[in-house]
Gaussian input, Z-matrix of N, CA and C with variables (Angstrom, degrees):
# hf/3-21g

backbone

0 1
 N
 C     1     B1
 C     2     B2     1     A1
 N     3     B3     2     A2     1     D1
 C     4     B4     3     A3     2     D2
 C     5     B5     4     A4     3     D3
 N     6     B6     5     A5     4     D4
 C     7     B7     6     A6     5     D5
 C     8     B8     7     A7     6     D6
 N     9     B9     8     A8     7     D7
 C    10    B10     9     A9     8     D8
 C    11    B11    10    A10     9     D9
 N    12    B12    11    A11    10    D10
 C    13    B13    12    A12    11    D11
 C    14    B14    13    A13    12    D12
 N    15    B15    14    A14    13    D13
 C    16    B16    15    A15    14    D14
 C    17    B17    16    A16    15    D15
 N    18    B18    17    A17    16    D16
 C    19    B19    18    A18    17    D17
 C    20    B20    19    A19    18    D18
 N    21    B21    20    A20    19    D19
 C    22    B22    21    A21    20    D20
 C    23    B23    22    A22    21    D21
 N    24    B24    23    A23    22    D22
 C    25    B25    24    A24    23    D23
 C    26    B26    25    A25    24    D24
 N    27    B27    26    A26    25    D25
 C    28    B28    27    A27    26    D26
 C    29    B29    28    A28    27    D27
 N    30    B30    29    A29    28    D28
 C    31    B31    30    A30    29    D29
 C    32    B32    31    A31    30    D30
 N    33    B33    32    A32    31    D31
 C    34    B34    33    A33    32    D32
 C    35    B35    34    A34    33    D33
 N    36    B36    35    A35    34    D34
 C    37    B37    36    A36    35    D35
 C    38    B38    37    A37    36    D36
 N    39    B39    38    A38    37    D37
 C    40    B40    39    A39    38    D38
 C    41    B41    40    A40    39    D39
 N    42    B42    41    A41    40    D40
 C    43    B43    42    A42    41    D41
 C    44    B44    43    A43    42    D42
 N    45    B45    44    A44    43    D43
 C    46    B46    45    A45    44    D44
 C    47    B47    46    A46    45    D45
 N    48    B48    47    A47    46    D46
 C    49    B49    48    A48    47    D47
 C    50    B50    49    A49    48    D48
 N    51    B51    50    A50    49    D49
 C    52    B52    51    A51    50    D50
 C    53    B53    52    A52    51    D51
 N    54    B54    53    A53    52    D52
 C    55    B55    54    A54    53    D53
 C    56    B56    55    A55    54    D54
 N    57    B57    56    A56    55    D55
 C    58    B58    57    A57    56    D56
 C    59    B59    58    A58    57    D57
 N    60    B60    59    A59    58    D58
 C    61    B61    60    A60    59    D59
 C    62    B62    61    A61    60    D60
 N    63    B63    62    A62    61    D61
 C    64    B64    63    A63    62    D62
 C    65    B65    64    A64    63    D63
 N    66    B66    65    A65    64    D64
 C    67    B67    66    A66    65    D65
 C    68    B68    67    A67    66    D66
 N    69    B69    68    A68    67    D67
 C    70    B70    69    A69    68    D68
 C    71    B71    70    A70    69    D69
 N    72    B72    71    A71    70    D70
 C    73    B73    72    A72    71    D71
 C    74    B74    73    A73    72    D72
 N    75    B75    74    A74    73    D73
 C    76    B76    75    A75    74    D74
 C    77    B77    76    A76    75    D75
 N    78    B78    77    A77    76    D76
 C    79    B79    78    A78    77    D77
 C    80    B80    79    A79    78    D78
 N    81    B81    80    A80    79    D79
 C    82    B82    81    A81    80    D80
 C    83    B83    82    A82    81    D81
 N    84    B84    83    A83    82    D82
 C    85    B85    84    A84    83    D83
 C    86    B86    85    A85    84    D84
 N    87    B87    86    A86    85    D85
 C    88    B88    87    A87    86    D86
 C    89    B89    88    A88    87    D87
 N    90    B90    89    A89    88    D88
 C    91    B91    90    A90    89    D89
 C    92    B92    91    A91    90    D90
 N    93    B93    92    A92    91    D91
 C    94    B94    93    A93    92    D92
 C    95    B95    94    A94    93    D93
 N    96    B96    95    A95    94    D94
 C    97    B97    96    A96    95    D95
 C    98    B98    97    A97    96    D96
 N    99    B99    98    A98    97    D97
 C   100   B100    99    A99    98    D98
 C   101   B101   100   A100    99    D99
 N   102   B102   101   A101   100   D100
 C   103   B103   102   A102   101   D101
 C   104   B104   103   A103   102   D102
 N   105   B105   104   A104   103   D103
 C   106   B106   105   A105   104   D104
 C   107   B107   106   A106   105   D105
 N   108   B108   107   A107   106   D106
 C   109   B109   108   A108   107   D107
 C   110   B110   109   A109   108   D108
 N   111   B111   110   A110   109   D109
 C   112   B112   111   A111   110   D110
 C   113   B113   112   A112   111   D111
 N   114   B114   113   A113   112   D112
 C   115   B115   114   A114   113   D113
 C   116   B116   115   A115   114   D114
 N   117   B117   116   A116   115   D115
 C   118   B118   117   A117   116   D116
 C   119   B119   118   A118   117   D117
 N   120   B120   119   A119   118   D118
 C   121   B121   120   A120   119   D119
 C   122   B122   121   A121   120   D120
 N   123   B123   122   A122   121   D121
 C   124   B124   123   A123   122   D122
 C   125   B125   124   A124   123   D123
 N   126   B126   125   A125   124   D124
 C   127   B127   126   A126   125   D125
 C   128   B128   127   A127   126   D126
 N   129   B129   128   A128   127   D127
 C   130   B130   129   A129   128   D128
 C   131   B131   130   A130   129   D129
 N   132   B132   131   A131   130   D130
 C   133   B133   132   A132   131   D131
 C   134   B134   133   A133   132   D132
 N   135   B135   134   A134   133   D133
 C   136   B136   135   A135   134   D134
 C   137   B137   136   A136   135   D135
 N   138   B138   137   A137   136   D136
 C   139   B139   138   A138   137   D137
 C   140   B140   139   A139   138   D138
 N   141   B141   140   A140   139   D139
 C   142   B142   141   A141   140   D140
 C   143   B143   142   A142   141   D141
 N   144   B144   143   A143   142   D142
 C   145   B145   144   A144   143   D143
 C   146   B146   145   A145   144   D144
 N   147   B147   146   A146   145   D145
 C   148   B148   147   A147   146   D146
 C   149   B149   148   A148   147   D147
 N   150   B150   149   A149   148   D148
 C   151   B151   150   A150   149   D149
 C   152   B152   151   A151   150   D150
 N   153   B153   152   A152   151   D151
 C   154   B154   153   A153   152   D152
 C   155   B155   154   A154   153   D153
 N   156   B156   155   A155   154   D154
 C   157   B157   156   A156   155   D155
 C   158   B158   157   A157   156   D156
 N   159   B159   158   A158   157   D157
 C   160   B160   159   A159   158   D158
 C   161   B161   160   A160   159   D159
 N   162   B162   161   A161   160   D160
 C   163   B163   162   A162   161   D161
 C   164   B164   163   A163   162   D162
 N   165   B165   164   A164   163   D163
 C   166   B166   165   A165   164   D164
 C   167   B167   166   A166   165   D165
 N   168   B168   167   A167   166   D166
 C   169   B169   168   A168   167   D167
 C   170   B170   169   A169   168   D168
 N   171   B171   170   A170   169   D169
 C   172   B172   171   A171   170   D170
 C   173   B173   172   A172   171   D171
 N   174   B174   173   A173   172   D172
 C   175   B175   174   A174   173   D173
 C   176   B176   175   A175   174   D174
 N   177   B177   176   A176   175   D175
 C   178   B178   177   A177   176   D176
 C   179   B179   178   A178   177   D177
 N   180   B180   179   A179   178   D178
 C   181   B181   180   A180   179   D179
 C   182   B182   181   A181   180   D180
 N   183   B183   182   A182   181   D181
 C   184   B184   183   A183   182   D182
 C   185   B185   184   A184   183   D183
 N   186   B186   185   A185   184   D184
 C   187   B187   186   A186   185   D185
 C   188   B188   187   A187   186   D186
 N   189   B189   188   A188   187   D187
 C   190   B190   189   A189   188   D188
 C   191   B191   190   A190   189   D189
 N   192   B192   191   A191   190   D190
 C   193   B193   192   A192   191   D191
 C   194   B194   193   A193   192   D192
 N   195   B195   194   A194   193   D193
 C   196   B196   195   A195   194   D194
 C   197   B197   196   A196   195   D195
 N   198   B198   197   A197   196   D196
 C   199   B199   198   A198   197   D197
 C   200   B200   199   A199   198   D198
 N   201   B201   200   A200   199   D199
 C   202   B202   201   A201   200   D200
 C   203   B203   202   A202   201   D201
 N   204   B204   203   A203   202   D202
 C   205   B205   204   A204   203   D203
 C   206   B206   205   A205   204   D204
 N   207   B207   206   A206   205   D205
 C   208   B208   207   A207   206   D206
 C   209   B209   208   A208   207   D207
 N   210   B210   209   A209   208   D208
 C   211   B211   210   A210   209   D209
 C   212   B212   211   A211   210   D210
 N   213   B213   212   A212   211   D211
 C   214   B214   213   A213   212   D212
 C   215   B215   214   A214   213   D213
 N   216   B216   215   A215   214   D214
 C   217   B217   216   A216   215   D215
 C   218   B218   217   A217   216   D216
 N   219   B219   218   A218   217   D217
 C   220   B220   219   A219   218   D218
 C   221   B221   220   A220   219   D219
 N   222   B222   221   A221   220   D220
 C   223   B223   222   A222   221   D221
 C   224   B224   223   A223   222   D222
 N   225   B225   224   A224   223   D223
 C   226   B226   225   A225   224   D224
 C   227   B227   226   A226   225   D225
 N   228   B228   227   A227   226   D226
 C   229   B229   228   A228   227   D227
 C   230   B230   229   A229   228   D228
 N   231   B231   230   A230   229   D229
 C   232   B232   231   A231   230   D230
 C   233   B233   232   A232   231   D231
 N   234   B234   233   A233   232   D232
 C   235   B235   234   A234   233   D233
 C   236   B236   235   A235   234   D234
 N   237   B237   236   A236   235   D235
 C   238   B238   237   A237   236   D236
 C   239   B239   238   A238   237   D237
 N   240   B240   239   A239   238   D238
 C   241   B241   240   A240   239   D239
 C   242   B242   241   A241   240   D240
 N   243   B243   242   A242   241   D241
 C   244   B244   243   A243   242   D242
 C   245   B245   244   A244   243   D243
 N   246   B246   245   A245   244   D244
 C   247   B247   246   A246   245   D245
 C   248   B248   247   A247   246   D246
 N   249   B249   248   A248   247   D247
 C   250   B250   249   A249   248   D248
 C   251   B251   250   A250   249   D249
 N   252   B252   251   A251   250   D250
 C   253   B253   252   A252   251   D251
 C   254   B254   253   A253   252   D252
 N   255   B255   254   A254   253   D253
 C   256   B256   255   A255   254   D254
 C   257   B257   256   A256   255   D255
 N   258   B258   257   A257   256   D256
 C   259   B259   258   A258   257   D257
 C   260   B260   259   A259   258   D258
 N   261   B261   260   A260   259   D259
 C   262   B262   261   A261   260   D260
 C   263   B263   262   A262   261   D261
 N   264   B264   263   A263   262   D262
 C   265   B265   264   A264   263   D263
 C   266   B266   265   A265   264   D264
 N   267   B267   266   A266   265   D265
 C   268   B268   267   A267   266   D266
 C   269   B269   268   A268   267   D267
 N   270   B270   269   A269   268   D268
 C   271   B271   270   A270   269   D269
 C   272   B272   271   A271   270   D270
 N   273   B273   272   A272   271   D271
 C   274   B274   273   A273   272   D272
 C   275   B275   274   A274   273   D273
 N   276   B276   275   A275   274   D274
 C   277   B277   276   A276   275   D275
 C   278   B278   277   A277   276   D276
 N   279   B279   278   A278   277   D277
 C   280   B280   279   A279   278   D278
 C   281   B281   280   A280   279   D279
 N   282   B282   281   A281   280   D280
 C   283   B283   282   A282   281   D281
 C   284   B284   283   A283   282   D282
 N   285   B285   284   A284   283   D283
 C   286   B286   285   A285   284   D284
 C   287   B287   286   A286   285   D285
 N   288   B288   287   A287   286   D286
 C   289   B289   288   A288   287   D287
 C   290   B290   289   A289   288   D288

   B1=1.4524
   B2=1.5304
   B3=1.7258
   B4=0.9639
   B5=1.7003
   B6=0.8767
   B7=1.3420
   B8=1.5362
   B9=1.0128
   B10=1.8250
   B11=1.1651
   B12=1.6051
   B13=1.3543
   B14=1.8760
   B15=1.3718
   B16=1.6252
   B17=1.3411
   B18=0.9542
   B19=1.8233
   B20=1.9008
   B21=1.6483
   B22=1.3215
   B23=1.0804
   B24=1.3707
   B25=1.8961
   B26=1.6043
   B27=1.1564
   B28=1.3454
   B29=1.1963
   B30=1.5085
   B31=1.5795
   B32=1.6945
   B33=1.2767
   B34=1.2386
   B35=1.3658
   B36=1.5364
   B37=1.4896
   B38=1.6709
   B39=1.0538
   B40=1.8642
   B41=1.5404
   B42=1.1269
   B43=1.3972
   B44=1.7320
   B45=1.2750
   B46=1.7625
   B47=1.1857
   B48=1.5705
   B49=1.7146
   B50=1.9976
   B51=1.5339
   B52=1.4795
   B53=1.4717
   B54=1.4893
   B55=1.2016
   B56=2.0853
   B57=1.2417
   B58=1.5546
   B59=1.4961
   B60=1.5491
   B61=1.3694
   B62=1.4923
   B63=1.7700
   B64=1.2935
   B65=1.3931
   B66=1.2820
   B67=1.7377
   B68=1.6591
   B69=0.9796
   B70=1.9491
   B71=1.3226
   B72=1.8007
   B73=1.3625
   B74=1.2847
   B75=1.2642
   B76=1.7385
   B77=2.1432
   B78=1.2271
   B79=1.4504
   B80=1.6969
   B81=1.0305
   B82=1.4243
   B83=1.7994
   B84=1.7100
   B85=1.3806
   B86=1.7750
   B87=1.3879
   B88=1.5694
   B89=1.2516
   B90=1.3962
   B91=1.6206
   B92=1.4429
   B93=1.3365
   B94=1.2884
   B95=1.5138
   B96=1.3450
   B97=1.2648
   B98=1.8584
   B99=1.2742
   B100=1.9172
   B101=1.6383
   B102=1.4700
   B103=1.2614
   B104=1.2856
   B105=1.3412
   B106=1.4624
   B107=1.2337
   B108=1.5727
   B109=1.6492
   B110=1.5462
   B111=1.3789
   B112=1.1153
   B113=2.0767
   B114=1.6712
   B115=1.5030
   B116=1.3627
   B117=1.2185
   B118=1.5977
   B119=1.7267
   B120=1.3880
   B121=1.3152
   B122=1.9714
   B123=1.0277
   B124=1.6145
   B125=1.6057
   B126=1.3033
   B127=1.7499
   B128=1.4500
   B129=1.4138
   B130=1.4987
   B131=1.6245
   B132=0.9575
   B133=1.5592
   B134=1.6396
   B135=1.6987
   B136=1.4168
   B137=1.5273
   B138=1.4273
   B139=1.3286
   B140=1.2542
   B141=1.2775
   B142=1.4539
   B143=1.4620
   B144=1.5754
   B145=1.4032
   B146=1.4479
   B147=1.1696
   B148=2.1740
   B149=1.6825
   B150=1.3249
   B151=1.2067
   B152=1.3851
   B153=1.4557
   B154=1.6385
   B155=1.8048
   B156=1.3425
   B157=1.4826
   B158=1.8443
   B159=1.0601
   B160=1.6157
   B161=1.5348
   B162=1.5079
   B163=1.2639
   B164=1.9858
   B165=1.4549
   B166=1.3484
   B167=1.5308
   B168=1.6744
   B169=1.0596
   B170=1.4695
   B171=1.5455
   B172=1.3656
   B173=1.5120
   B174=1.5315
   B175=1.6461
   B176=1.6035
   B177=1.3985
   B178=1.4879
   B179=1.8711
   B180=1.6358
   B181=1.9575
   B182=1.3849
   B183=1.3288
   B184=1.4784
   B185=1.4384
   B186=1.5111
   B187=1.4190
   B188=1.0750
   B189=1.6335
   B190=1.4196
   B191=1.3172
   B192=1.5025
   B193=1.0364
   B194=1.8092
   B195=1.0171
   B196=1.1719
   B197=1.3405
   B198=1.5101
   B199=1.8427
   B200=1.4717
   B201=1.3260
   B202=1.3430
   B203=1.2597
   B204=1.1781
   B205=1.7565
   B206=1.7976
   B207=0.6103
   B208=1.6352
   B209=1.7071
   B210=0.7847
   B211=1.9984
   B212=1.1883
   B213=1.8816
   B214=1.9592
   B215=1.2787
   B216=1.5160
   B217=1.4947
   B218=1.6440
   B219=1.2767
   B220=1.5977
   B221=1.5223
   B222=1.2391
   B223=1.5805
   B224=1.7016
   B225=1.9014
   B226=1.0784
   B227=1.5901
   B228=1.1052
   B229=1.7416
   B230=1.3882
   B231=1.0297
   B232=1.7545
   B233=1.4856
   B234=1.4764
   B235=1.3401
   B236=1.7278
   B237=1.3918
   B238=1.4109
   B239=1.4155
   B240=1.5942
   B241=1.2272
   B242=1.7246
   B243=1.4876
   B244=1.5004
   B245=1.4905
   B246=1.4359
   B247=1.2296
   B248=1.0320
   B249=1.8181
   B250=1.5410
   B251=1.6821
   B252=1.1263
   B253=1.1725
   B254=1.5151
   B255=1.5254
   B256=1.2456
   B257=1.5617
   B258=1.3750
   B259=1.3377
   B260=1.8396
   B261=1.4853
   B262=1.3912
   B263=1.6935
   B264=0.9527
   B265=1.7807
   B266=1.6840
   B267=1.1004
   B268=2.1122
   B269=1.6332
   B270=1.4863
   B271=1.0540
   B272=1.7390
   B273=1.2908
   B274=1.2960
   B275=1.5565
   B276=1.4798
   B277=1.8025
   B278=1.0785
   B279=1.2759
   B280=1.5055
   B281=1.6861
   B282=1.0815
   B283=1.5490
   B284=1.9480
   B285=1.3138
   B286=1.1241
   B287=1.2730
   B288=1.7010
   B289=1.2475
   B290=1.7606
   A1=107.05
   A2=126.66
   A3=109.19
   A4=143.98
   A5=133.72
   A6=142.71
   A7=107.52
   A8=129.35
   A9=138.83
   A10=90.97
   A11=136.26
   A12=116.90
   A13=80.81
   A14=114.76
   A15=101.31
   A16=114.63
   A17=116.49
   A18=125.11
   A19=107.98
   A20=91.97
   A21=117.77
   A22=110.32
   A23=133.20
   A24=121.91
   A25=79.41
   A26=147.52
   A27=117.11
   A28=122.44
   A29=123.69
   A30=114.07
   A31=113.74
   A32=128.48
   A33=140.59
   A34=123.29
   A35=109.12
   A36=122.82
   A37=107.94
   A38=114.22
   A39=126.98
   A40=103.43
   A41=125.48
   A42=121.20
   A43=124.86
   A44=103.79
   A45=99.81
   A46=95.93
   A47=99.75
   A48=122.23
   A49=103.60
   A50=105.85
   A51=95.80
   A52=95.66
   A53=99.12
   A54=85.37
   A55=139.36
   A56=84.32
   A57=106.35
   A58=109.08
   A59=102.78
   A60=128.89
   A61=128.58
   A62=104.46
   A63=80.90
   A64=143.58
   A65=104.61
   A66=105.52
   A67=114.65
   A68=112.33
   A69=114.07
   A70=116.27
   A71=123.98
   A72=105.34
   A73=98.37
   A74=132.52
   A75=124.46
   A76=96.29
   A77=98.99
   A78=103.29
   A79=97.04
   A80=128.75
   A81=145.42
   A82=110.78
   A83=106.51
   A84=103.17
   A85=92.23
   A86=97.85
   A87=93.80
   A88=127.02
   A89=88.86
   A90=116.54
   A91=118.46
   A92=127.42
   A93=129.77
   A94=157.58
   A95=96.72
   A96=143.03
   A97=96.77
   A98=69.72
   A99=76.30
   A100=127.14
   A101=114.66
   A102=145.36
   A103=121.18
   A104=105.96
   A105=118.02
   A106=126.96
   A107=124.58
   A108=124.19
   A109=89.18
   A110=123.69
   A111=136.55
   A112=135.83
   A113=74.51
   A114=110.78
   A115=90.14
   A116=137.86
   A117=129.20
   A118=116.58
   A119=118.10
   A120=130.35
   A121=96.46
   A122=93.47
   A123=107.19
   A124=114.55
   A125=102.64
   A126=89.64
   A127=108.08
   A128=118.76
   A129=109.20
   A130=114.67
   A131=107.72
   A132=127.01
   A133=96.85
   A134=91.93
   A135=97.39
   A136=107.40
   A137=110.76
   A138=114.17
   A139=141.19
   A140=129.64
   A141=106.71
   A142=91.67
   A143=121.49
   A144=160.45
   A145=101.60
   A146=89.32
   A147=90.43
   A148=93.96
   A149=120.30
   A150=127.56
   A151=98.69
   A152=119.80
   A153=115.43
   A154=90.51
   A155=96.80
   A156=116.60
   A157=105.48
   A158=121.01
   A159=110.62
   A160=93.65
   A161=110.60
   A162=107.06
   A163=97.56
   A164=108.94
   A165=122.46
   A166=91.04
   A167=129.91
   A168=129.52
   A169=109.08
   A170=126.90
   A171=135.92
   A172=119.30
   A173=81.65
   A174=96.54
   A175=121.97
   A176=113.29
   A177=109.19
   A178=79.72
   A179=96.85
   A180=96.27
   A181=97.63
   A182=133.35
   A183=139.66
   A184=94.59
   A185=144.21
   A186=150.58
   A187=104.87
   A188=129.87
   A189=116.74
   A190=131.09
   A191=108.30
   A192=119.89
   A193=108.10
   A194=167.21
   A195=164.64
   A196=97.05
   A197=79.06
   A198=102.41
   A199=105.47
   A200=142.00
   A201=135.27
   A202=118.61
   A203=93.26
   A204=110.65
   A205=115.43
   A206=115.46
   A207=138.34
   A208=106.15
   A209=113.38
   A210=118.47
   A211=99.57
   A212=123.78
   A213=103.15
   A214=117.10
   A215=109.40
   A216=113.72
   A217=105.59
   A218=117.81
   A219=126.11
   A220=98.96
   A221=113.11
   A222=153.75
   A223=66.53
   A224=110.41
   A225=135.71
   A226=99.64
   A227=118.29
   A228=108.09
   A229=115.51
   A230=109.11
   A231=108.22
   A232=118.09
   A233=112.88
   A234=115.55
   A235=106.35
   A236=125.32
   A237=122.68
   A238=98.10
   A239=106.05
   A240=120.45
   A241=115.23
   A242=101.29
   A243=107.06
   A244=108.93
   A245=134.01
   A246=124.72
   A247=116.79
   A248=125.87
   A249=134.54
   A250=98.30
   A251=114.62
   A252=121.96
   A253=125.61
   A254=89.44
   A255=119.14
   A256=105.00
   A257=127.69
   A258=109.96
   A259=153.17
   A260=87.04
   A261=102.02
   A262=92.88
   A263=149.20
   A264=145.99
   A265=115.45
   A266=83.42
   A267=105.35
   A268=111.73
   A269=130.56
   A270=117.29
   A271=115.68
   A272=114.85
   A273=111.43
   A274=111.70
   A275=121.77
   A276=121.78
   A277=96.36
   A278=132.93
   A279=125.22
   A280=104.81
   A281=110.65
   A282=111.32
   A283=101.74
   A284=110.12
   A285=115.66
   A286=153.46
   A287=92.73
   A288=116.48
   A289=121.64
   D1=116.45
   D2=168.75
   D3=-92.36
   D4=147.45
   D5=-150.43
   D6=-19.82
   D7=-47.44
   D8=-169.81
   D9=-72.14
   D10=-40.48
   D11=-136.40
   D12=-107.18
   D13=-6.93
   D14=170.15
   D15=-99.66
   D16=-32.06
   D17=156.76
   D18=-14.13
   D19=-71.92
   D20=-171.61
   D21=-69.67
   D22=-13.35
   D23=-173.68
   D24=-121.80
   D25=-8.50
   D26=151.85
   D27=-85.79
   D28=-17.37
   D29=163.33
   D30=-82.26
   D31=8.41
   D32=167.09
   D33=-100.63
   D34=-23.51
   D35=-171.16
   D36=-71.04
   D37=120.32
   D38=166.67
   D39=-77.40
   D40=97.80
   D41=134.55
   D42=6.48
   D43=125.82
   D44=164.22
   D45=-84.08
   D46=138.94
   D47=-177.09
   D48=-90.82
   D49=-22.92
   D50=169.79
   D51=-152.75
   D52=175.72
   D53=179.85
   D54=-96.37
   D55=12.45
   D56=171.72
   D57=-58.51
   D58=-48.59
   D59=169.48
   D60=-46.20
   D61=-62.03
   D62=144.68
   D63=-128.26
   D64=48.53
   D65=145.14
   D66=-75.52
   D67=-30.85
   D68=170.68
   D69=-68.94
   D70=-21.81
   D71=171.47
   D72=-99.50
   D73=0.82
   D74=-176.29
   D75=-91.63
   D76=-16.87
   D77=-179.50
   D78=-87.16
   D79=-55.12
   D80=170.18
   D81=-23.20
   D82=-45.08
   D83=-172.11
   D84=139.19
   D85=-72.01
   D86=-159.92
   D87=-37.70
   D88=168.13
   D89=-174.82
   D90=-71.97
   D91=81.04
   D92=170.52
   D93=-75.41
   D94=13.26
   D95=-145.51
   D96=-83.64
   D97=-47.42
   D98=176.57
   D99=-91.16
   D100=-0.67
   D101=155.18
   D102=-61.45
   D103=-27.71
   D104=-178.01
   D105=-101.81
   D106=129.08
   D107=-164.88
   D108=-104.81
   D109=97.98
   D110=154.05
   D111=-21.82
   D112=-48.60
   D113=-159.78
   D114=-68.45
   D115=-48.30
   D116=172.31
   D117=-101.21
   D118=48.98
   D119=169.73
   D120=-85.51
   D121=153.88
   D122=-173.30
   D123=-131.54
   D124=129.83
   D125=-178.77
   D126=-106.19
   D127=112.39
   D128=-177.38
   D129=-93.50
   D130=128.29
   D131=172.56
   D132=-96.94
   D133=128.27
   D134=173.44
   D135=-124.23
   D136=58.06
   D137=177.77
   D138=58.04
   D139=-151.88
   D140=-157.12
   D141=-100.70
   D142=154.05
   D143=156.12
   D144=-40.27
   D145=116.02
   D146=163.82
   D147=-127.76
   D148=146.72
   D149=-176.59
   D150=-101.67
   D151=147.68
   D152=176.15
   D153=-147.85
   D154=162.39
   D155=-167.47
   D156=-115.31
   D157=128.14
   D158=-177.35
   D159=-140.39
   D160=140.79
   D161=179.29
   D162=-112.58
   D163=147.99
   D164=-148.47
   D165=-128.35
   D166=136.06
   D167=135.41
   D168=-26.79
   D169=150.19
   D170=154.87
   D171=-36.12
   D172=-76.30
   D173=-177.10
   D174=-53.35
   D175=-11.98
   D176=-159.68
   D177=-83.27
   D178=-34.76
   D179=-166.65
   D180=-59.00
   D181=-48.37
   D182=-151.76
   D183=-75.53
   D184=-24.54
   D185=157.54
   D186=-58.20
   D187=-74.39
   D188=-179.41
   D189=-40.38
   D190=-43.73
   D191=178.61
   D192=-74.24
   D193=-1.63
   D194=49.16
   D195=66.57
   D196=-88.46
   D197=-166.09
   D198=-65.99
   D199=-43.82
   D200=165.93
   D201=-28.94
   D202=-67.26
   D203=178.28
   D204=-51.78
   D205=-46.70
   D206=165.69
   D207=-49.96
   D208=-31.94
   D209=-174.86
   D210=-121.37
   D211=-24.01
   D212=-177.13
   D213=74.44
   D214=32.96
   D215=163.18
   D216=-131.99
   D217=142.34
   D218=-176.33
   D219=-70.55
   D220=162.39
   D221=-131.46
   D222=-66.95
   D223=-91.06
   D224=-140.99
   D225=-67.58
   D226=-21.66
   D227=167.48
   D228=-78.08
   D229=-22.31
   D230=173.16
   D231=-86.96
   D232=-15.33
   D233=174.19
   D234=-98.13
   D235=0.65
   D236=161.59
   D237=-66.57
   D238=-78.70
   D239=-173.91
   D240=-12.27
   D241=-80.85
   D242=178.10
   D243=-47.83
   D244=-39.68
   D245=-175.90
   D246=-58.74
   D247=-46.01
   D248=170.75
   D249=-44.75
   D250=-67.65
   D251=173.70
   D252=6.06
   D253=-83.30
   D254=-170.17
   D255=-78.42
   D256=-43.54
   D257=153.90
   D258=-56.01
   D259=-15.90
   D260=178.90
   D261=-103.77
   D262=-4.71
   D263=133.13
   D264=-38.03
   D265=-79.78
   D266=173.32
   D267=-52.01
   D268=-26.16
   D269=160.90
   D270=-79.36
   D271=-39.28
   D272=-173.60
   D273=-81.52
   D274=-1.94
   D275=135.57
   D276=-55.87
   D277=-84.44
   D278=-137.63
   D279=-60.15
   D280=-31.84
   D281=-164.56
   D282=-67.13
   D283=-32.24
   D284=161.10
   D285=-20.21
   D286=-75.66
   D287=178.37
   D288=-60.21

């Protein structure tokens, strides 16, 4: 996009009012780039790396991998993901009770 023509779609651009909103125009295609306040982006380091070994039915791998393949993220980044996941679930039970 060159400079004039981003000028003009950021003085045209509406704000996402939540964020459902914009995950649907970042799903949509658009350009979000200018939606984004940089200046308070945060890089979280969650400390040091421990490597662990898990042995997996086949088929459960040949599923993940399915679905990996399907979104364009490798095996072990999609199995962080779900792990955060599932841990930040199980804490907000416990925090609950």
């Amino acid at each position: 996009m060159d400079f004039e023509r981003r000028l003009n779609y950021m003085s045209t651009t509406k704000f996402a009012k939540t964020t459902e909103e914009f995950d649907h125009r970042f799903d949509e295609g658009e350009d979000i780039h200018d939606l984004i306040d940089m200046t308070k982006a945060k890089i979280v380091r969650h400390g040091k790396k421990v490597r662990i070994t898990l042995d997996i039915a086949e088929e459960l791998v040949q599923e993940i991998d399915q679905i990996r393949q399907s979104i364009g993220v490798d095996r072990s980044a999609l199995i962080k993901v779900w792990l955060h996941e599932r841990v930040q679930k199980e804490k907000a039970g416990i925090s609950k009770q």
